[in-house]
C-alpha positions as CSV (number, residue, x, y, z in Angstrom):
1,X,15.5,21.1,1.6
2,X,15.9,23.2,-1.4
3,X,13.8,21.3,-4.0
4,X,10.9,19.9,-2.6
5,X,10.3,17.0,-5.1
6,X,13.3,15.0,-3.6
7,X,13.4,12.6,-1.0
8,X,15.8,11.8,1.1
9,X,17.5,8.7,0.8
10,X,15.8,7.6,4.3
11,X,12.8,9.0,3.0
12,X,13.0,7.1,0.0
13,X,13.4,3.7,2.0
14,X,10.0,4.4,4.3
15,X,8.2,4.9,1.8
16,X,9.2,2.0,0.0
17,X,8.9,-0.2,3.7
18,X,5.2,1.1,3.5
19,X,4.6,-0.1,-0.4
20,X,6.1,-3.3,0.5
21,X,4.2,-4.0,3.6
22,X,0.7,-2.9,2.0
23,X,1.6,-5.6,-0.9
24,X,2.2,-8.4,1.5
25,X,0.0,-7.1,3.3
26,X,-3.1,-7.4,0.3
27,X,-1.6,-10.7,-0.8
28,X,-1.8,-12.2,2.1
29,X,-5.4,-11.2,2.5
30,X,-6.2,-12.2,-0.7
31,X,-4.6,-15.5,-0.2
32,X,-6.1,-16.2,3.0
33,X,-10.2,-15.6,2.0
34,X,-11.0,-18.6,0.4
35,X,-10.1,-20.3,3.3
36,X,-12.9,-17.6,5.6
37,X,-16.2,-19.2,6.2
38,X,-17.4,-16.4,8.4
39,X,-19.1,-13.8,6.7
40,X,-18.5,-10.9,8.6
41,X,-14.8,-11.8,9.2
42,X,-14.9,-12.4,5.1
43,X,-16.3,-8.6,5.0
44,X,-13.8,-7.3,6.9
45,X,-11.0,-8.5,5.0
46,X,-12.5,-7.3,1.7
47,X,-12.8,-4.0,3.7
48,X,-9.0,-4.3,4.8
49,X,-8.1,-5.5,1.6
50,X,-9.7,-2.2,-0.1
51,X,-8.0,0.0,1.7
52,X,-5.0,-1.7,1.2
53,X,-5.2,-1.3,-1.9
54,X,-6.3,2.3,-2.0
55,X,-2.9,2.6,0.2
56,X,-0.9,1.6,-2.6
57,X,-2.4,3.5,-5.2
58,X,-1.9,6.4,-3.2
59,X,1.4,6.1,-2.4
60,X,2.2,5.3,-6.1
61,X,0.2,8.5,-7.1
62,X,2.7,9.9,-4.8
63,X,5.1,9.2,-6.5
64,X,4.5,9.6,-9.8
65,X,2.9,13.1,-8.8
66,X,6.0,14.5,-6.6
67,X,8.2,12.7,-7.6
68,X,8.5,12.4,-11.1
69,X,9.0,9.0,-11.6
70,X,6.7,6.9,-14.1
């Protein structure tokens, strides 16, 4: 690939698969926990949910970083 700060259009599509999915993903745990009255379940879903979250701010850091989109 010549210019390294271009996806291609596949590319582009994973990467937008794995945004979506994290989203759902933290919605979906975030919906679910006040329904959790097991506290070490309820810890591990904050856990999951954390990292979920760090997923999509590093994917969007990503982006804005390599891609140069804002």
């Amino acid at each position: 690939m010549e210019n390294k700060n271009m996806l291609t259009p596949h590319e582009m599509i994973e990467l937008r698969e794995l945004i979506d999915v994290n989203i759902i993903g933290a919605k979906k745990i975030q919906a679910s926990m006040s329904m959790v009255d097991d506290d070490e379940l309820e810890s591990f879903m904050e856990k999951c949910l954390k990292n979920k979250k760090e997923n999509i701010s590093s994917m969007e850091n990503f982006i804005e970083n390599n891609l140069n989109v804002k």
